[in-house]
Backbone as numpy.savetxt, mean C-alpha at the origin, in Angstrom:
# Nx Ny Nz CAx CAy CAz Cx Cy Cz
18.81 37.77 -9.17 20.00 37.04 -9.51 20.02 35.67 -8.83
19.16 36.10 -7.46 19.69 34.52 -6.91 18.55 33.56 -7.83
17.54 33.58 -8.38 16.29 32.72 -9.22 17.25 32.22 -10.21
18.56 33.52 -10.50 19.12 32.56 -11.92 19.71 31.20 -11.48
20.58 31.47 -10.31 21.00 30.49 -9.49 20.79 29.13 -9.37
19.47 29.53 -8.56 18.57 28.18 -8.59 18.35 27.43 -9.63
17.55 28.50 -10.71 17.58 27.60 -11.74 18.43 26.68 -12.44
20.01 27.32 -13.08 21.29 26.70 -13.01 21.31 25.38 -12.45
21.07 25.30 -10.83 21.25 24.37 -10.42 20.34 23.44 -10.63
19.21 23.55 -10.74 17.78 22.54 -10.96 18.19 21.85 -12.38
18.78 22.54 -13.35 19.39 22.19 -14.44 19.98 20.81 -14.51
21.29 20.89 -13.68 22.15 20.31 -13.98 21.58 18.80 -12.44
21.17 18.94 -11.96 20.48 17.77 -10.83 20.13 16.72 -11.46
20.28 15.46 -10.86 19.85 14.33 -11.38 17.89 14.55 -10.58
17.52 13.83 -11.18 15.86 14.08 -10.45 16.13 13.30 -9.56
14.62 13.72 -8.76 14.20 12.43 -7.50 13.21 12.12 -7.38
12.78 12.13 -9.06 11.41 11.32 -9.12 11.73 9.75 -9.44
11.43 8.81 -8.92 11.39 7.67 -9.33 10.78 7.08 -10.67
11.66 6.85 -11.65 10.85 5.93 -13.05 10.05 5.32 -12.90
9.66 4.60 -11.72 8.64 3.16 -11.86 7.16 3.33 -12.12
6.97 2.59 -13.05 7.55 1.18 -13.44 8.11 1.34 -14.75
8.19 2.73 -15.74 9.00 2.49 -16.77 9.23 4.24 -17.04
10.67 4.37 -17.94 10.91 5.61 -18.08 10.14 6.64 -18.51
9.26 5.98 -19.54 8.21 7.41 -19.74 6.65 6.69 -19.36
5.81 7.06 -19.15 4.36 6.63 -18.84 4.19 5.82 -20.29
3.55 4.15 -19.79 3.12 3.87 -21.25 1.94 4.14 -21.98
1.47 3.91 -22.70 0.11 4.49 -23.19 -0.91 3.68 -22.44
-0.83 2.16 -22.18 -1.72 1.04 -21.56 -1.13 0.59 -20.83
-1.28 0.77 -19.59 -0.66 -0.31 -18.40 -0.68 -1.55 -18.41
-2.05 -2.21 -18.95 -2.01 -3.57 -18.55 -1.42 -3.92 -20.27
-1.12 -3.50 -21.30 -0.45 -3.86 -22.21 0.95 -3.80 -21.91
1.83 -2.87 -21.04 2.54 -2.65 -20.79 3.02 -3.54 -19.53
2.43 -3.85 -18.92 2.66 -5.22 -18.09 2.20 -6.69 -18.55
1.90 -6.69 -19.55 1.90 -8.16 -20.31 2.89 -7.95 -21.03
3.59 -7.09 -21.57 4.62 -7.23 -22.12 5.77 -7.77 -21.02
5.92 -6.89 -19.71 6.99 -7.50 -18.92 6.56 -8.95 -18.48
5.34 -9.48 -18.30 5.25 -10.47 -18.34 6.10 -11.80 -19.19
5.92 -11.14 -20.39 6.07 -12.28 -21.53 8.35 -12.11 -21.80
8.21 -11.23 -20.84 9.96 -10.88 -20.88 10.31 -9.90 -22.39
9.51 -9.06 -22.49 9.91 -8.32 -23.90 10.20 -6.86 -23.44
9.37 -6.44 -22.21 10.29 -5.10 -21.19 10.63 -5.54 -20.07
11.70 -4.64 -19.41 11.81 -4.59 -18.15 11.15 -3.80 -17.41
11.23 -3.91 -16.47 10.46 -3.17 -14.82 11.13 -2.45 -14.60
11.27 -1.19 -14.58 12.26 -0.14 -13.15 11.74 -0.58 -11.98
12.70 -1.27 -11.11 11.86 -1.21 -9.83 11.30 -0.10 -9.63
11.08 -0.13 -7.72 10.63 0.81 -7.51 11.73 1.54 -6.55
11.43 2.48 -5.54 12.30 3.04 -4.58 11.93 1.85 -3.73
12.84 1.90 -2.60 12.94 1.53 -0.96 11.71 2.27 -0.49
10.87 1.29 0.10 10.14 2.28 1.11 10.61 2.67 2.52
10.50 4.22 3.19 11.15 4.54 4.02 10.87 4.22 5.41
12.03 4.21 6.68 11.02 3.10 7.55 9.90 3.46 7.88
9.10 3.07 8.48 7.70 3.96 9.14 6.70 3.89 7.95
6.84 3.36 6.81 5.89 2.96 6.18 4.44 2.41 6.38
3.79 3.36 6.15 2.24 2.60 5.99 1.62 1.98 5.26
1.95 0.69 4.50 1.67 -0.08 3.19 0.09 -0.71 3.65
-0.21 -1.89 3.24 -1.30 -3.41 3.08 -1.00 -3.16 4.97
-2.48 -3.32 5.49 -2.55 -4.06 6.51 -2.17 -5.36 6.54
-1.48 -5.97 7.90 -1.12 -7.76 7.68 -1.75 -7.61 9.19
-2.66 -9.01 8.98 -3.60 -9.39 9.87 -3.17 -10.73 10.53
-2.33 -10.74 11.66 -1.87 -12.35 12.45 -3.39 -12.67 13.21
-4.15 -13.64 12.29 -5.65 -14.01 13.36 -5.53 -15.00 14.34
-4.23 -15.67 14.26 -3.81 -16.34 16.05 -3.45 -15.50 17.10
-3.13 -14.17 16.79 -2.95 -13.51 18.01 -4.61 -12.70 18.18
-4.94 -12.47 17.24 -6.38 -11.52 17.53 -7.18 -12.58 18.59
-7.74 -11.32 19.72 -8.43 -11.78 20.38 -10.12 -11.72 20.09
-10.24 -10.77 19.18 -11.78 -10.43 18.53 -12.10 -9.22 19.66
-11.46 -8.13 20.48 -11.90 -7.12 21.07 -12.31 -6.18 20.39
-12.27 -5.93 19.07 -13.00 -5.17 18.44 -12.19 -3.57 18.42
-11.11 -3.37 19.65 -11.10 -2.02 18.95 -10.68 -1.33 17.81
-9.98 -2.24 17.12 -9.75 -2.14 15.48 -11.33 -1.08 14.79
-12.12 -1.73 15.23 -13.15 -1.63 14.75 -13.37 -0.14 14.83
-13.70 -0.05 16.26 -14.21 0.94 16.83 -13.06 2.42 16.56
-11.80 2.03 16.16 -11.29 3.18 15.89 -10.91 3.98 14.10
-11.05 2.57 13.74 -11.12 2.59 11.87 -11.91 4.31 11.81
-11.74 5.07 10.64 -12.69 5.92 10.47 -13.04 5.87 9.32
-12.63 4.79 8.72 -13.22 4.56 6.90 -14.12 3.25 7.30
-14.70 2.67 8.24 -15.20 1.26 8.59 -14.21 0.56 7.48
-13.33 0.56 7.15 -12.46 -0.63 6.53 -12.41 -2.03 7.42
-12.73 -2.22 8.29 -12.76 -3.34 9.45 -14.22 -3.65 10.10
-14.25 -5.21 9.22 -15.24 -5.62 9.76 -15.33 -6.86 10.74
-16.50 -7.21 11.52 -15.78 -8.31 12.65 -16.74 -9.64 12.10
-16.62 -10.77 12.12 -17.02 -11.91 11.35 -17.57 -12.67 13.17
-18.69 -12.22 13.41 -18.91 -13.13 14.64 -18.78 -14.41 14.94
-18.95 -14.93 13.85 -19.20 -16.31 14.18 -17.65 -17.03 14.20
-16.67 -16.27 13.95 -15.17 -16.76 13.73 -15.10 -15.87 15.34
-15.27 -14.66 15.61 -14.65 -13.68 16.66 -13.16 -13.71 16.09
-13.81 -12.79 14.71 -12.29 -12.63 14.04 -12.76 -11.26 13.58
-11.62 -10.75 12.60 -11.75 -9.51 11.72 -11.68 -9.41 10.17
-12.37 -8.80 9.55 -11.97 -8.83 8.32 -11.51 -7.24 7.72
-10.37 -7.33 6.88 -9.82 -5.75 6.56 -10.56 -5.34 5.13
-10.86 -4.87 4.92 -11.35 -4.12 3.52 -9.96 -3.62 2.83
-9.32 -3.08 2.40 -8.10 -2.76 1.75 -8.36 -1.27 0.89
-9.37 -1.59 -0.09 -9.77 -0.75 -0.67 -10.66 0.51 0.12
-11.31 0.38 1.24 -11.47 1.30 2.04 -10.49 1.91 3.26
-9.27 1.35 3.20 -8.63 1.72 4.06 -7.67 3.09 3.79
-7.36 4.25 4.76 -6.94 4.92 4.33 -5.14 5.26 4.97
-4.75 3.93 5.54 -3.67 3.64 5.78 -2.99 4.90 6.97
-4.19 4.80 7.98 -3.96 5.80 9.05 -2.66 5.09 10.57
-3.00 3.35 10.49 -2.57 3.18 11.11 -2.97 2.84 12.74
-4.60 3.94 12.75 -4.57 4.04 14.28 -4.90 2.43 14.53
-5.51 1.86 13.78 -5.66 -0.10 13.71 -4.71 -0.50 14.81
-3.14 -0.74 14.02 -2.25 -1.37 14.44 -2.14 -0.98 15.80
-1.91 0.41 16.15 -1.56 1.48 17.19 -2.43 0.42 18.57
-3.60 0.87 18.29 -4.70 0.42 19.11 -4.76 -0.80 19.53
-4.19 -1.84 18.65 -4.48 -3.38 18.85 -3.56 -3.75 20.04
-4.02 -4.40 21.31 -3.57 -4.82 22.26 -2.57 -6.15 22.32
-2.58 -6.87 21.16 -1.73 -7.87 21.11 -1.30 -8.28 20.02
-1.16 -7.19 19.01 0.03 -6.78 17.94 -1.08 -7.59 16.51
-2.03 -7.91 16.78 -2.49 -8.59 15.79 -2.32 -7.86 14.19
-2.50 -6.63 14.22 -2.36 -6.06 12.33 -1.51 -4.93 13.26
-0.51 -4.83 11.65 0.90 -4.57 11.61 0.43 -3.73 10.20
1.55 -2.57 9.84 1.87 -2.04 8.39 2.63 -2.89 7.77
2.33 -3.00 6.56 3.74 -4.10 5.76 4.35 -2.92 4.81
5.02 -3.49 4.13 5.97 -2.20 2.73 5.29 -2.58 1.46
4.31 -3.28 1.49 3.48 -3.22 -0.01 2.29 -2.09 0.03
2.87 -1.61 -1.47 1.94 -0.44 -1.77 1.24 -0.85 -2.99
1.67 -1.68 -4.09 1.11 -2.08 -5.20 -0.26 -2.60 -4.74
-1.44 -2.19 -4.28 -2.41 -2.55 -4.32 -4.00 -2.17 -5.15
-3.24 -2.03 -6.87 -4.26 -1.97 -8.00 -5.09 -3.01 -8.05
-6.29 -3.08 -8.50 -7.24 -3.92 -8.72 -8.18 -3.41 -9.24
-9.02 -4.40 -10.80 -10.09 -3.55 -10.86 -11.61 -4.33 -9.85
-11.29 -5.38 -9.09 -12.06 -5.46 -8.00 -12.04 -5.31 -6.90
-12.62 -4.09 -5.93 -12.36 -3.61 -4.78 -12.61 -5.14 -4.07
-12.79 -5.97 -3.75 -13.12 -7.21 -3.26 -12.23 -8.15 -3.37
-11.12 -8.34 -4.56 -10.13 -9.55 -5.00 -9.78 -9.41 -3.71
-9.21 -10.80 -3.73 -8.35 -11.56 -2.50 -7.32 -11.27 -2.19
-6.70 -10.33 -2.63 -5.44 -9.47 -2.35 -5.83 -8.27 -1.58
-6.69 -7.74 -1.56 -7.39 -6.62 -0.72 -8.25 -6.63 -0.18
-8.44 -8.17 0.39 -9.31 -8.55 1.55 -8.30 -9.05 2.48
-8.32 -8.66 3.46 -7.22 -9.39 4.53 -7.94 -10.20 5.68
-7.83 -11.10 5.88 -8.62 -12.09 6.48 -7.74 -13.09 8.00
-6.35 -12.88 7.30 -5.58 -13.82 7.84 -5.13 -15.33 7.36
């Protein structure tokens, strides 16, 4: 009796799945975003991301000192070090948004941001290379 219950109630609930980016899945994404492009659909946003978010690494390269332990603690090598700068470079597409990066860095240099939109069909574009 109590399953009928539940169910009843699952019934009548608004969901808490988020629409985004549109109410039903479209057949082609990137047709489906040239359309919002050209202003002929709208976007559902998206949700709020919650605090403590692990989005895009953001890389401040005036504070990096080039100590490397970014490096040394990555476990996807998503972080590579550019000697001749004694800088860092982030991979994006290898990263698995663990965090221990930021954790580790001694003078706040990479931070989590709240962007998650990071599609591409080149693991390499300039949006998922973080450089500074």
């Amino acid at each position: 009796m109590e399953i009928v219950k539940v169910l009843l109630k699952q019934l009548v609930q608004t969901s808490a799945t988020n629409k985004f980016p549109a109410k039903y899945a479209p057949k082609s994404t990137i047709q489906f975003l040239d359309k919002v492009k050209r202003g002929e659909l709208k976007l559902i946003p998206p949700m709020p991301v919650p605090p403590g978010f692990r989005g895009k690494i953001a890389y401040d390269r005036e504070k990096c000192t080039g100590c490397r332990l970014c490096i040394k603690i990555c476990p996807t090598r998503a972080i590579e070090f550019i000697p001749e700068e004694k800088k860092v470079k982030v991979f994006v597409a290898r990263c698995c948004f663990c965090a221990q990066c930021s954790d580790i860095c001694p003078v706040g240099a990479l931070s989590m941001t709240d962007e998650f939109l990071l599609s591409s069909y080149d693991k390499y574009a300039d949006e998922l290379v973080v450089k500074g």
